[in-house]
FIKOLZA-1660 file (N, C-alpha, C; in steps of 0.1 Angstrom, whole numbers, plus 5000, padded with zeros to 4 digits):
% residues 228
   i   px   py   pz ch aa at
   1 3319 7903 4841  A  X  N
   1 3316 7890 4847  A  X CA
   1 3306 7892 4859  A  X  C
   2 3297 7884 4859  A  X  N
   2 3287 7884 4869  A  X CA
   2 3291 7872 4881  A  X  C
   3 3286 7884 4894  A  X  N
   3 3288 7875 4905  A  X CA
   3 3281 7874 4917  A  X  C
   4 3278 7860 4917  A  X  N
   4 3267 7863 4930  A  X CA
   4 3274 7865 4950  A  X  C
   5 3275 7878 4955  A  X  N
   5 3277 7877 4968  A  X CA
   5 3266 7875 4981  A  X  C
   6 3272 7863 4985  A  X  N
   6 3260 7858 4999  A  X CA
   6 3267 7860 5010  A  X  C
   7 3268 7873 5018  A  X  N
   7 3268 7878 5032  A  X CA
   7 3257 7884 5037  A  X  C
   8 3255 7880 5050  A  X  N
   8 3243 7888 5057  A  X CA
   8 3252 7901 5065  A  X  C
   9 3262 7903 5065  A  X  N
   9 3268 7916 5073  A  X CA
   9 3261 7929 5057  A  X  C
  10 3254 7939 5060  A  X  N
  10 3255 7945 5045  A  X CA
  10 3266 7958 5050  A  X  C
  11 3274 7962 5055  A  X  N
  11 3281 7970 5057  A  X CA
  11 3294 7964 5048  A  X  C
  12 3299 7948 5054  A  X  N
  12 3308 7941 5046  A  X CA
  12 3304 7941 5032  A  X  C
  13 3291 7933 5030  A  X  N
  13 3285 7934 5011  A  X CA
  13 3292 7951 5007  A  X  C
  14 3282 7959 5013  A  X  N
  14 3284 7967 5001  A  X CA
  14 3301 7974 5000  A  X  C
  15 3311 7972 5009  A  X  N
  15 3325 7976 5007  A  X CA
  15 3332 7968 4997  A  X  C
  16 3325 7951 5003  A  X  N
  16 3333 7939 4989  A  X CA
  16 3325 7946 4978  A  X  C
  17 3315 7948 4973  A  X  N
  17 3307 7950 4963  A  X CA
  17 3312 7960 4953  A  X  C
  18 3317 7974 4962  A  X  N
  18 3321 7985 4959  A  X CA
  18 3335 7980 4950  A  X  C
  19 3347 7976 4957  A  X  N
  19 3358 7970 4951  A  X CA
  19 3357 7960 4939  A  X  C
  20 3350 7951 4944  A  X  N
  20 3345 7944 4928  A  X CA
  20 3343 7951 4919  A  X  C
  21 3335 7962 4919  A  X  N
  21 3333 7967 4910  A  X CA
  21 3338 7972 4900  A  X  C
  22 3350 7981 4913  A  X  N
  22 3359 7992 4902  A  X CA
  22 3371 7979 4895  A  X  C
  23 3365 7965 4895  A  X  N
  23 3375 7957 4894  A  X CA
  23 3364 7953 4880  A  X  C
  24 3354 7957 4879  A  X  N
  24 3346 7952 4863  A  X CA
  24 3335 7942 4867  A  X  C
  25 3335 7939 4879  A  X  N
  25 3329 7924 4881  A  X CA
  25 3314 7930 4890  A  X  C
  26 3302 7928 4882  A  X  N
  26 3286 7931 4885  A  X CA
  26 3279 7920 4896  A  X  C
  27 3278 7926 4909  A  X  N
  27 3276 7917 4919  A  X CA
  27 3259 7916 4919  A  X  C
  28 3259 7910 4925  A  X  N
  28 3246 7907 4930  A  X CA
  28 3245 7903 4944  A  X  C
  29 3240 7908 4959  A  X  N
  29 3240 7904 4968  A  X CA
  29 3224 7900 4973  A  X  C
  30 3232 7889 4981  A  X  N
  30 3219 7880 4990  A  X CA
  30 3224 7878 4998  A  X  C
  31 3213 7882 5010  A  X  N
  31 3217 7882 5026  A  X CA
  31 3217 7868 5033  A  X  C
  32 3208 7860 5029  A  X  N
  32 3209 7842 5035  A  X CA
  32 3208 7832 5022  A  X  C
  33 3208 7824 5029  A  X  N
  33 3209 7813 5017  A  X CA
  33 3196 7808 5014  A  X  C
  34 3189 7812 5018  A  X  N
  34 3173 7811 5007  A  X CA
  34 3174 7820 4997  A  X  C
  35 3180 7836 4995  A  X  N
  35 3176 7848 4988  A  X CA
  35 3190 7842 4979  A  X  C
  36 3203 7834 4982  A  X  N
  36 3210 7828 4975  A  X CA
  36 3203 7820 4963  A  X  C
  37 3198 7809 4970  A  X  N
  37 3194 7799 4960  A  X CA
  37 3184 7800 4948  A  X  C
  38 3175 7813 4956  A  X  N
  38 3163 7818 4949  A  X CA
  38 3172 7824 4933  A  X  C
  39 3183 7832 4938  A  X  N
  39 3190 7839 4926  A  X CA
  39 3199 7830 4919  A  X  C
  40 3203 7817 4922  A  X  N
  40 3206 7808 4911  A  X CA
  40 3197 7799 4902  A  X  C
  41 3182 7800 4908  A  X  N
  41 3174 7793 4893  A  X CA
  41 3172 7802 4884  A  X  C
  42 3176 7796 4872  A  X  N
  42 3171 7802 4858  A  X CA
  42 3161 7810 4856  A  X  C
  43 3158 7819 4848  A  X  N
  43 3148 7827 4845  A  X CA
  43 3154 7834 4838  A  X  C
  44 3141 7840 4824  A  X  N
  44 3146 7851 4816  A  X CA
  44 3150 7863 4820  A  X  C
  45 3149 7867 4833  A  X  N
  45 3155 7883 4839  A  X CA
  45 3171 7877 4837  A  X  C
  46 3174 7869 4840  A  X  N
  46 3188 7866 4840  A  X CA
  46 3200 7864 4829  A  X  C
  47 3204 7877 4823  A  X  N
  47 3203 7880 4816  A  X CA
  47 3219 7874 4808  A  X  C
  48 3228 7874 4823  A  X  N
  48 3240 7863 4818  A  X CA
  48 3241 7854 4831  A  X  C
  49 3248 7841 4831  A  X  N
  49 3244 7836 4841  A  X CA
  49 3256 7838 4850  A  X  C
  50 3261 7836 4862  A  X  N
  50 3267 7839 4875  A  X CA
  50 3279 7836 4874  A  X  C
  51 3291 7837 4874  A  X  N
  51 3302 7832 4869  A  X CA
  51 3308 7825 4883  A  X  C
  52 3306 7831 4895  A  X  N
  52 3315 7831 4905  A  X CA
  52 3302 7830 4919  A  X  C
  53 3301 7825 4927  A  X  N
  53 3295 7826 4939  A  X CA
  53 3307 7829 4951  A  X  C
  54 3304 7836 4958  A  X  N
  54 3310 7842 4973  A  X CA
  54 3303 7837 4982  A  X  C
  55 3306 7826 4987  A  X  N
  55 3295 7825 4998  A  X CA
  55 3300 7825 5014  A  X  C
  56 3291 7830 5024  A  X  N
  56 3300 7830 5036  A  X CA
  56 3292 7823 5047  A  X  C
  57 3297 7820 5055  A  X  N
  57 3294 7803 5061  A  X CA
  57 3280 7808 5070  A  X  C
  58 3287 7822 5078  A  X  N
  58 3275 7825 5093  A  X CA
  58 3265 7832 5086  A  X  C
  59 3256 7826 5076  A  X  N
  59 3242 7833 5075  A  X CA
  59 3232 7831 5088  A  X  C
  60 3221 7838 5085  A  X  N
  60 3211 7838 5095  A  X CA
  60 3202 7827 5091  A  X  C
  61 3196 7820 5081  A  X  N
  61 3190 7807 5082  A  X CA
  61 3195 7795 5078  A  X  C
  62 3204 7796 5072  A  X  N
  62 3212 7783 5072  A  X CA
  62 3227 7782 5073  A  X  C
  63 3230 7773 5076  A  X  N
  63 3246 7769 5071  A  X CA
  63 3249 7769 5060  A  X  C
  64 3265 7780 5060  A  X  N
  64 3270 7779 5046  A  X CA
  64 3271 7765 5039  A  X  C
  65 3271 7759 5045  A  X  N
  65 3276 7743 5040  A  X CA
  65 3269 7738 5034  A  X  C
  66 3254 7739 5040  A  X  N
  66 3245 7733 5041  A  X CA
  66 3240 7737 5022  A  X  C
  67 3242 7752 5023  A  X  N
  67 3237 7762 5016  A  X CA
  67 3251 7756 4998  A  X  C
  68 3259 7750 5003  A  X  N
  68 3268 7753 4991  A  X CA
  68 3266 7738 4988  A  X  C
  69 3261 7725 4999  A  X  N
  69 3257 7710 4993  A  X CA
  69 3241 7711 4983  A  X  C
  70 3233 7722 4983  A  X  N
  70 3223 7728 4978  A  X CA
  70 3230 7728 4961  A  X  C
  71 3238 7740 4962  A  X  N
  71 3238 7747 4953  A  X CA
  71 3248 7735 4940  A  X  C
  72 3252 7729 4948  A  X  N
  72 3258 7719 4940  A  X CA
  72 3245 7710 4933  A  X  C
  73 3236 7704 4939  A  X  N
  73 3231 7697 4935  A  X CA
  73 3219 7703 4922  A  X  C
  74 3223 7713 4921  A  X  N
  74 3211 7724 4911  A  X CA
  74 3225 7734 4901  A  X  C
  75 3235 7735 4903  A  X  N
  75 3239 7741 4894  A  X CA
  75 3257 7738 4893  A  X  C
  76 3262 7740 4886  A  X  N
  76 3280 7738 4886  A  X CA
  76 3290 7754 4888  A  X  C
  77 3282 7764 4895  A  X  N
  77 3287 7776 4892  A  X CA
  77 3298 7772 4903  A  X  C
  78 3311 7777 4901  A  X  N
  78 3320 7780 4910  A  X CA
  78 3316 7791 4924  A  X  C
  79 3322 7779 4933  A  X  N
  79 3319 7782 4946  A  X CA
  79 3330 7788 4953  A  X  C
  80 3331 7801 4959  A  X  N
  80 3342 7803 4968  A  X CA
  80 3338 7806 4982  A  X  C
  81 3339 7800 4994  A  X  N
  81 3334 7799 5008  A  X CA
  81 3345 7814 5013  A  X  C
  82 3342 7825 5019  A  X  N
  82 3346 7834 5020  A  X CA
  82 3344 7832 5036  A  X  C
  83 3351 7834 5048  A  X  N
  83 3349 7827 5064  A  X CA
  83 3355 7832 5071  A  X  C
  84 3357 7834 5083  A  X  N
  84 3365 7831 5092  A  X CA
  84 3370 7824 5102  A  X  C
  85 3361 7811 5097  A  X  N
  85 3368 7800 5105  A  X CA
  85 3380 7789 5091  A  X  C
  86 3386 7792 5103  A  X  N
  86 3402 7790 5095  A  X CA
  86 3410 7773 5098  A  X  C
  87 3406 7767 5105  A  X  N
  87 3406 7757 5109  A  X CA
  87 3408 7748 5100  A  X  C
  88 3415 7734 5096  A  X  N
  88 3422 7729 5083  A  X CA
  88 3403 7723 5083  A  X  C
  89 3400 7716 5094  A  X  N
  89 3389 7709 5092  A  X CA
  89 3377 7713 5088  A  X  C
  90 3375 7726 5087  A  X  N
  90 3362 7736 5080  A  X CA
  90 3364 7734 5065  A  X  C
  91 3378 7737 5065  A  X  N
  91 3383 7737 5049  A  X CA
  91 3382 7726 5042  A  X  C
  92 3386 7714 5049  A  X  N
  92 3384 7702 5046  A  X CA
  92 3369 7701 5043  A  X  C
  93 3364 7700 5049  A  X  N
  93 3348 7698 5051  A  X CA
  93 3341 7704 5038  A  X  C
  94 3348 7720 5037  A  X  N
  94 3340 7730 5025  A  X CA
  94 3340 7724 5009  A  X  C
  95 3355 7719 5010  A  X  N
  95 3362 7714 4999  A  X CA
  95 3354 7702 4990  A  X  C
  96 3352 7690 5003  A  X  N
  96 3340 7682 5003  A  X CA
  96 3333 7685 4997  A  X  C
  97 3319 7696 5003  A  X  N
  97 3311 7696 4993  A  X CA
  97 3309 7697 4980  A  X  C
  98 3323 7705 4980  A  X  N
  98 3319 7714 4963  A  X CA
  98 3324 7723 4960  A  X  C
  99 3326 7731 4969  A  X  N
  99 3333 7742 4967  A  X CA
  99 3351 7740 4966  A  X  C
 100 3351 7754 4959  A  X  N
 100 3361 7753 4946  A  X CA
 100 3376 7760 4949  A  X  C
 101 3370 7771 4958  A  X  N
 101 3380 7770 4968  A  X CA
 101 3376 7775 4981  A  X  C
 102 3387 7783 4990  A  X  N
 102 3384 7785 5005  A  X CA
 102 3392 7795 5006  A  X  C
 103 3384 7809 5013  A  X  N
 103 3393 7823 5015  A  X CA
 103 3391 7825 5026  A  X  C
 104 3401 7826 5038  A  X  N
 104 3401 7831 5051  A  X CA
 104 3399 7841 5054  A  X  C
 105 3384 7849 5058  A  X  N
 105 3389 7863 5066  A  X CA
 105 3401 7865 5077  A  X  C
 106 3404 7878 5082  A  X  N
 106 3407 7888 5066  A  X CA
 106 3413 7885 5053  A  X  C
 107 3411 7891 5045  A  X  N
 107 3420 7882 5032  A  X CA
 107 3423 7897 5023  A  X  C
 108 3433 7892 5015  A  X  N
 108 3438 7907 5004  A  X CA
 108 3429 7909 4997  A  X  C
 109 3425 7922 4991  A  X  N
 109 3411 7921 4983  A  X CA
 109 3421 7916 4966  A  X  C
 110 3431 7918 4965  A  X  N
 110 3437 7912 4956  A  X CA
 110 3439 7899 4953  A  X  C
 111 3442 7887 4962  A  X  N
 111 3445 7878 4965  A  X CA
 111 3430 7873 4961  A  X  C
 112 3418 7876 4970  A  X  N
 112 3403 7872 4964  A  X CA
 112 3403 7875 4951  A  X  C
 113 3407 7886 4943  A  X  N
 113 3403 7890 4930  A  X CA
 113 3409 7877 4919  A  X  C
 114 3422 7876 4923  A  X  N
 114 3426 7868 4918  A  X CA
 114 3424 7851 4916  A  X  C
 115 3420 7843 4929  A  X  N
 115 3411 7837 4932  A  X CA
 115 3397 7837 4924  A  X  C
 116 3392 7845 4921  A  X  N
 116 3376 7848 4917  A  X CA
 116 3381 7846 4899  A  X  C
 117 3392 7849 4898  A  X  N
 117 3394 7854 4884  A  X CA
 117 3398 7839 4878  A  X  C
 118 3409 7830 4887  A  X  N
 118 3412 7815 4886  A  X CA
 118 3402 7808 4884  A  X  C
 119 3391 7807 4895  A  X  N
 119 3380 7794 4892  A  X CA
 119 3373 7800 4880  A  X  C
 120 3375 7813 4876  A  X  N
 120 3363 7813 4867  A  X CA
 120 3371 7808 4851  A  X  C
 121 3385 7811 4851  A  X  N
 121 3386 7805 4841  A  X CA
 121 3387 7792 4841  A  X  C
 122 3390 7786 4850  A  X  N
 122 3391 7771 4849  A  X CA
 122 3375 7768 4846  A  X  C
 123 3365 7773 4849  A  X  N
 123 3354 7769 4846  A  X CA
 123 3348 7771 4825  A  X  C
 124 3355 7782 4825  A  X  N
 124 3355 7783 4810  A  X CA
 124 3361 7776 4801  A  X  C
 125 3372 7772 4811  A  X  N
 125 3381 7764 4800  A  X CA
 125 3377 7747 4799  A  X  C
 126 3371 7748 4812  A  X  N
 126 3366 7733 4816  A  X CA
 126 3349 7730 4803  A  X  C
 127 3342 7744 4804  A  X  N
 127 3333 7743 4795  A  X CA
 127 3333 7746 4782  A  X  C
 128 3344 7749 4778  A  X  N
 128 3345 7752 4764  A  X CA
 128 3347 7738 4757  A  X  C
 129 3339 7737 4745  A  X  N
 129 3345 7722 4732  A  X CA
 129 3352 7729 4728  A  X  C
 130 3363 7711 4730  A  X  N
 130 3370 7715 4722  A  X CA
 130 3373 7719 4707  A  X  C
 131 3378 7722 4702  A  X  N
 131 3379 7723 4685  A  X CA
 131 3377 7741 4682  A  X  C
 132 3371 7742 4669  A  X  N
 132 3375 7749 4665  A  X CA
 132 3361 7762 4669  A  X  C
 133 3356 7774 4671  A  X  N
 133 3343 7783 4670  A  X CA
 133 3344 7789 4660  A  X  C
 134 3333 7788 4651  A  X  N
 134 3327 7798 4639  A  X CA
 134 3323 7807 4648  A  X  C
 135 3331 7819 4638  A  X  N
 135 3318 7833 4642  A  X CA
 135 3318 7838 4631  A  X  C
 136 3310 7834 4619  A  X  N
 136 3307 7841 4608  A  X CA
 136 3322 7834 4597  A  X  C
 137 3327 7846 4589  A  X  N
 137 3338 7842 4583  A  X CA
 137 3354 7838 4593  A  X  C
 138 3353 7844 4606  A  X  N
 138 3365 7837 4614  A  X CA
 138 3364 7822 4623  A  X  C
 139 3374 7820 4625  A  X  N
 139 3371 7804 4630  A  X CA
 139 3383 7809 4639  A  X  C
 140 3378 7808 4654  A  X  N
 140 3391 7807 4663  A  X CA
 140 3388 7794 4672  A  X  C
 141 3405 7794 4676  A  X  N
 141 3407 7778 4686  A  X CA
 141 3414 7773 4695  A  X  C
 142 3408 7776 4707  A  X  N
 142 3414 7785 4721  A  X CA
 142 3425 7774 4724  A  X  C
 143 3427 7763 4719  A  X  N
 143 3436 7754 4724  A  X CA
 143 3446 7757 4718  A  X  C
 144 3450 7761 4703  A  X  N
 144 3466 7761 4697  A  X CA
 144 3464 7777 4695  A  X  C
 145 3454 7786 4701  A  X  N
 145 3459 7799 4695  A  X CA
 145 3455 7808 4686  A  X  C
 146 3447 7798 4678  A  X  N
 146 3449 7801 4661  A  X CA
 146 3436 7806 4659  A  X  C
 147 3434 7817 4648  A  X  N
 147 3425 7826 4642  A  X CA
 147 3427 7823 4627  A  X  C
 148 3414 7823 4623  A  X  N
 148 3418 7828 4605  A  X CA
 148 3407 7833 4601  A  X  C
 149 3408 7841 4591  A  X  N
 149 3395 7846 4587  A  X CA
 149 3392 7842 4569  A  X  C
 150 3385 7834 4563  A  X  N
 150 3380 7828 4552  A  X CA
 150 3393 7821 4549  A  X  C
 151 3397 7816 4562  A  X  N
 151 3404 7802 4557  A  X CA
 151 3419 7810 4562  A  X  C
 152 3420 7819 4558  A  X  N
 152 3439 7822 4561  A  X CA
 152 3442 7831 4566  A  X  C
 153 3453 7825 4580  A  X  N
 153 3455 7824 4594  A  X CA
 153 3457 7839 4594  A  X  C
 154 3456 7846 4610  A  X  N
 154 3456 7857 4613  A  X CA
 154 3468 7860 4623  A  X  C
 155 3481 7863 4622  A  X  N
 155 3482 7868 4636  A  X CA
 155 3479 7875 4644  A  X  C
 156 3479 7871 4655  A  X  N
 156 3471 7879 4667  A  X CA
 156 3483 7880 4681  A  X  C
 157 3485 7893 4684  A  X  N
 157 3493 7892 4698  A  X CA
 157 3485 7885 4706  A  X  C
 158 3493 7880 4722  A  X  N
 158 3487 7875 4730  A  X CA
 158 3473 7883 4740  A  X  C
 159 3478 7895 4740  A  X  N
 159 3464 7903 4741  A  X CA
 159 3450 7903 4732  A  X  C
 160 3454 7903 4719  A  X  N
 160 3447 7904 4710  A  X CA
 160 3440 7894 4711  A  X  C
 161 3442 7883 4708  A  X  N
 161 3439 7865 4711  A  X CA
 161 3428 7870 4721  A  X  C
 162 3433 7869 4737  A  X  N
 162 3427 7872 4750  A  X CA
 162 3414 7879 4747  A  X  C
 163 3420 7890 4743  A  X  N
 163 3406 7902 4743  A  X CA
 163 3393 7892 4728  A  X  C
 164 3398 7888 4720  A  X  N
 164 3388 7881 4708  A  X CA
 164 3383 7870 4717  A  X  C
 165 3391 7861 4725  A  X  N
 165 3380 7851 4727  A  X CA
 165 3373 7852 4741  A  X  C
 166 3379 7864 4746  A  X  N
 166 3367 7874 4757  A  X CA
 166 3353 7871 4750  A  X  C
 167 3358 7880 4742  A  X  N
 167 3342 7886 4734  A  X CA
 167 3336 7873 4733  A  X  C
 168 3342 7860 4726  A  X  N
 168 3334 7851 4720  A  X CA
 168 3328 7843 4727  A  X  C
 169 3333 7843 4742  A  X  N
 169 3327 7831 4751  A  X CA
 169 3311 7836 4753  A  X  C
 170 3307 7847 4749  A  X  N
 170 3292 7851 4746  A  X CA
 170 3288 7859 4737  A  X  C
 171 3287 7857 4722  A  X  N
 171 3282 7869 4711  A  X CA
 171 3270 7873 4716  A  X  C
 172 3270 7887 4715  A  X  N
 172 3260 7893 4717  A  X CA
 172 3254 7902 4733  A  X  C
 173 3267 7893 4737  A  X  N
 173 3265 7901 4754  A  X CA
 173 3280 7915 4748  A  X  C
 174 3273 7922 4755  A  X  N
 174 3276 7934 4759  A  X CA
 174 3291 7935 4770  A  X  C
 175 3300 7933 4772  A  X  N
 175 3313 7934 4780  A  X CA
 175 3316 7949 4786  A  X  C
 176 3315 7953 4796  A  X  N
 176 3318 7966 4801  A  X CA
 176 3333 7971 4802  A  X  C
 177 3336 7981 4794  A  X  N
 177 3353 7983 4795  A  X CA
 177 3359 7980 4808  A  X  C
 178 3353 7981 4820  A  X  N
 178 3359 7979 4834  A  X CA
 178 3362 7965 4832  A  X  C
 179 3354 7957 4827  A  X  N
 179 3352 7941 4831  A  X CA
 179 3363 7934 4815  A  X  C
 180 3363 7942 4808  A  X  N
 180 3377 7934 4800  A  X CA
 180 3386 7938 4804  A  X  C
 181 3390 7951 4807  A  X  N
 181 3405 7954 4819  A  X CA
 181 3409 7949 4824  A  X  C
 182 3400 7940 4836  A  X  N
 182 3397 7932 4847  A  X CA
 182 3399 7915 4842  A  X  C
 183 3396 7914 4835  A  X  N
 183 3396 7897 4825  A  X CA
 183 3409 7898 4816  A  X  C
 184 3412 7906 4808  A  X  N
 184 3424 7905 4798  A  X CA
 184 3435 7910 4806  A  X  C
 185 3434 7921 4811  A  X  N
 185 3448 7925 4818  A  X CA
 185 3449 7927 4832  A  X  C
 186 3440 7917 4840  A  X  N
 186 3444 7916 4856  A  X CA
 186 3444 7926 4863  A  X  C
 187 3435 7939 4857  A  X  N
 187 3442 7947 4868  A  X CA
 187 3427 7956 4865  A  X  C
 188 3427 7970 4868  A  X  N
 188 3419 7978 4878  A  X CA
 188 3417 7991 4862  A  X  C
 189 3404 7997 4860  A  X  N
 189 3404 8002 4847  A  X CA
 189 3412 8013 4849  A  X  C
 190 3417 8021 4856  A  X  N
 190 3418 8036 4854  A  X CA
 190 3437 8029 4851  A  X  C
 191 3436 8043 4840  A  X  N
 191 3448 8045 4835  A  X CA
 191 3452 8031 4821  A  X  C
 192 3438 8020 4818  A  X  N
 192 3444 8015 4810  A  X CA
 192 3432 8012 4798  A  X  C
 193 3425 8028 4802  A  X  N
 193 3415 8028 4789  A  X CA
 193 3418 8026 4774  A  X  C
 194 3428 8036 4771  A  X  N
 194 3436 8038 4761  A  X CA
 194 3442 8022 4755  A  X  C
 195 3448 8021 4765  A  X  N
 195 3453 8005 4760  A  X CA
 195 3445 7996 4755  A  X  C
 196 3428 7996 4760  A  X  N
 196 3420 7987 4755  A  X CA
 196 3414 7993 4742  A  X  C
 197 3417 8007 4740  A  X  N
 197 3408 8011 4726  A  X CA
 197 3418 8009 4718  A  X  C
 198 3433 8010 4715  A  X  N
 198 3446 8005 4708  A  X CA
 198 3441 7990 4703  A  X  C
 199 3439 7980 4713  A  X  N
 199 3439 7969 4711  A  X CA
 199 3428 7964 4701  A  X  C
 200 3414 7970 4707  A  X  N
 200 3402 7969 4698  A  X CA
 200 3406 7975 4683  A  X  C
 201 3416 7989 4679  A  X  N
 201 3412 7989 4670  A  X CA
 201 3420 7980 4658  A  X  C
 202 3434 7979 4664  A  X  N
 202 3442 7971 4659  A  X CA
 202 3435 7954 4656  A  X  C
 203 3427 7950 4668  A  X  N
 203 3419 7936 4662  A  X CA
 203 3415 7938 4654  A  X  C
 204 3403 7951 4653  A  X  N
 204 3394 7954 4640  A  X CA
 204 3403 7954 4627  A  X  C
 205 3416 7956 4628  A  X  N
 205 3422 7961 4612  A  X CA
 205 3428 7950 4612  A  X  C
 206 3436 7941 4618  A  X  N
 206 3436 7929 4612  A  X CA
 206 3425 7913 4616  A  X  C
 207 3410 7913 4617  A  X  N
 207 3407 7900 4612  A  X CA
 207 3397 7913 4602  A  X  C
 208 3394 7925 4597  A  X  N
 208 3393 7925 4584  A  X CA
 208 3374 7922 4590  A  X  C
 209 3371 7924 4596  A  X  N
 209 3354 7919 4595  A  X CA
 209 3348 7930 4604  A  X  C
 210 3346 7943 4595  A  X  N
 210 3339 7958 4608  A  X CA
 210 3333 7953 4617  A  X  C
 211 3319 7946 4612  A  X  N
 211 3308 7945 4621  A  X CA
 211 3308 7933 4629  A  X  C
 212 3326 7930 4636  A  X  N
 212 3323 7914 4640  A  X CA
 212 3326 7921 4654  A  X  C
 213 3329 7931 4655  A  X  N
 213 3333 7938 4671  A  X CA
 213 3326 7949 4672  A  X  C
 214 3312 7955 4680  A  X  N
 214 3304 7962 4679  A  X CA
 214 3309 7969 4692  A  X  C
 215 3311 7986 4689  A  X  N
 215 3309 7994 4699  A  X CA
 215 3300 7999 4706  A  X  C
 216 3293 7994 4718  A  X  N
 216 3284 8001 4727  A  X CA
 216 3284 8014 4730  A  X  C
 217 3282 8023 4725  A  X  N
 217 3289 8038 4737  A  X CA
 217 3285 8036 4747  A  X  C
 218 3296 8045 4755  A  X  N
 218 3295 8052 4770  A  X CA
 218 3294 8031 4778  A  X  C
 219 3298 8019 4774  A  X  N
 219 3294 8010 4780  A  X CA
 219 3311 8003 4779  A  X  C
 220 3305 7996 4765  A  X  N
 220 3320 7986 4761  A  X CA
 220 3314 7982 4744  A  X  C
 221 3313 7973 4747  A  X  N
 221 3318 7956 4732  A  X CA
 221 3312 7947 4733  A  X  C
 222 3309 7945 4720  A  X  N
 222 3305 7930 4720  A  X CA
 222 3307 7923 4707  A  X  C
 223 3305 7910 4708  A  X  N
 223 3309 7904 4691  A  X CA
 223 3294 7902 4689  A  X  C
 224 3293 7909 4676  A  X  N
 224 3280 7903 4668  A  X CA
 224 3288 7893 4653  A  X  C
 225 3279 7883 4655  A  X  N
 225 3282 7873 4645  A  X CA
 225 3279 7881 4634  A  X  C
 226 3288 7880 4622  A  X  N
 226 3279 7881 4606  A  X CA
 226 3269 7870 4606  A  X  C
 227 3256 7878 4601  A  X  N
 227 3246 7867 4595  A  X CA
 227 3237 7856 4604  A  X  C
 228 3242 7862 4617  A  X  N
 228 3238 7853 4628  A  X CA
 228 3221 7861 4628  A  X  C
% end
């Protein structure tokens, strides 16, 4: 999962940055909110688009506020105002514009993770159609659960499910083992590598389709469609 962080402190950036990381999640930092906005218009360098914004209020040329009424009116990426003004009426005010939610310095770096991990599914869930996704011979359909592959149904554990319609909310992107750890099982990679190669291989042997879950080495996964 990609994520854009907007602090001008870079001692603070690169410590949150560092943590994110070993958490799966690929930051990107910008010091004010011009070098912000610059990194949310489109372009083909951009290779997946931003899942999550961090933004923090005391930049050096503008107001966070100012900077997240902006960002609203050019894109829908989930906004989290990261601050230390704590005051119900900042929050009030943040809420207003747009943003999605509101983290008080200091804050748990857990409690943020978690947070960061909430808007963004609500944001996928909010963007996903409903109904059913082709990927080649399987059809899955995030609302009842359900997989089948040429018509007849698959069980799938609740991990299994998880980790398949990971892959699917972008065929062809690349998932870094850190960052499905981090997305499927809430928590931090070391010690649950093993668990995610069990899971992959067990999906692979029951939907029955080799080339629908492609190994990266030395990276992660990705779903390549048949025939796509």
């Amino acid at each position: 999962m990609r994520l854009l962080l907007v602090e001008d402190d870079n001692h603070v950036a690169a410590a949150l940055s560092a943590v994110l990381a070993r958490h799966g999640l690929r930051v990107t930092h910008a010091r004010n909110g011009e070098d912000a906005l610059r990194a949310l218009l489109p372009g083909e360098e951009q290779e997946e688009p931003y899942a999550v914004v961090l933004l923090d209020l005391g930049l050096p040329d503008q107001d966070g506020y100012e900077v997240c009424g902006k960002i609203r009116t050019r894109s829908a990426v989930p906004v989290i105002m990261v601050t230390a003004r704590a005051d119900v009426r900042s929050r009030i005010h943040g809420l207003n514009l747009g943003a999605d939610d509101y983290v008080v310095k200091p804050y748990d770096t857990r409690e943020l993770l978690a947070r960061i991990h909430a808007v963004a599914r609500r944001t996928h869930s909010s963007a996903s159609e409903p109904g059913t996704t082709a990927l080649g011979p399987v059809r899955l359909t995030p609302e009842t659960r359900e997989v089948s592959v040429h018509g007849v149904p698959v069980q799938l554990t609740r991990k299994e499910f998880d980790l398949l319609a990971l892959l699917a909310l972008r065929p062809g992107v690349v998932y870094r083992r850190e960052q499905i750890i981090s997305e499927v099982w809430r928590t931090s990679w070391e010690g649950t590598g093993r668990t995610l190669e069990v899971h992959i291989a067990s999906l692979r042997a029951k939907i029955g389709v080799p080339a629908l879950i492609e190994t990266v080495r030395g990276v992660g996964y990705k779903l390549v469609v048949p025939g796509a």
